[in-house]
C-alpha positions as CSV (number, residue, x, y, z in Angstrom):
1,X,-50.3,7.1,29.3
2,X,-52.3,10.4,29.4
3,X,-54.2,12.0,26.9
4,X,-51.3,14.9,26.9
5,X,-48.6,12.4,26.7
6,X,-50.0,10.6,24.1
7,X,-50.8,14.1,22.1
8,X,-47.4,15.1,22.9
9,X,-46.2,11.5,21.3
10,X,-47.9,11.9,18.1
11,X,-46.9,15.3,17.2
12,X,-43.1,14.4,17.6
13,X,-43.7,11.2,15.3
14,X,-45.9,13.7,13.0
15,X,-42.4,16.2,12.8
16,X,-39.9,13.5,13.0
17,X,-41.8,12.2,9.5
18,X,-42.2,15.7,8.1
19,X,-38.7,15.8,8.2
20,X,-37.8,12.9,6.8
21,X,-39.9,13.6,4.2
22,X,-38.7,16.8,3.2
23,X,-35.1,15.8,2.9
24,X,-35.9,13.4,0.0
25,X,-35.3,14.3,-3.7
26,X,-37.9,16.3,-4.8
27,X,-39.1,13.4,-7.6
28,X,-39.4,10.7,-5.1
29,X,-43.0,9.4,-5.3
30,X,-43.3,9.4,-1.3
31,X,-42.4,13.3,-1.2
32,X,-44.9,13.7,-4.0
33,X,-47.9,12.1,-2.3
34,X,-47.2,13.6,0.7
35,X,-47.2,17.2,-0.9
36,X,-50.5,16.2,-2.3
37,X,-52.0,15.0,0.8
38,X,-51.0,18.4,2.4
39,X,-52.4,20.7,-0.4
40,X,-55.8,18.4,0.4
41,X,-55.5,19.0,4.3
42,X,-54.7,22.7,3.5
43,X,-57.9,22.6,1.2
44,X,-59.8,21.2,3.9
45,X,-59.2,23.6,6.2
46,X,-59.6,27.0,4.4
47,X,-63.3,25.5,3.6
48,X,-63.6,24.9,7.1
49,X,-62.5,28.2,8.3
50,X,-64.9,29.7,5.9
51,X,-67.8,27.9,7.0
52,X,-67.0,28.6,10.2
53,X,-67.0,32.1,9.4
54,X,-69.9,32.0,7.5
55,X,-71.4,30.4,10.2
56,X,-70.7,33.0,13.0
57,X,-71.4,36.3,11.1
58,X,-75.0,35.1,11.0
């Protein structure tokens, strides 16, 4: 399997969970989590950006 098959692979499992994910009841523990885990990644990535940013103005 290539590296673009593979990549290809993971982000159609990534969406197909997304999905499935987002269509259950806002309470539900699993939606919950996830929505925490995302705010984290989101998080992440601002900082990131803003190193980055930081980083290249020098």
């Amino acid at each position: 399997m290539g590296v673009k098959t593979l990549a290809l692979t993971m982000s159609i499992g990534a969406a197909a969970g997304a999905v499935a994910i987002l269509m259950m009841p806002k309470s539900d523990p699993t939606r919950r989590l996830a929505a925490k885990a995302a705010d984290k990644v989101e998080n992440a990535m601002w900082k990131l950006g803003d190193k980055m940013e930081r980083t290249l103005d020098m």
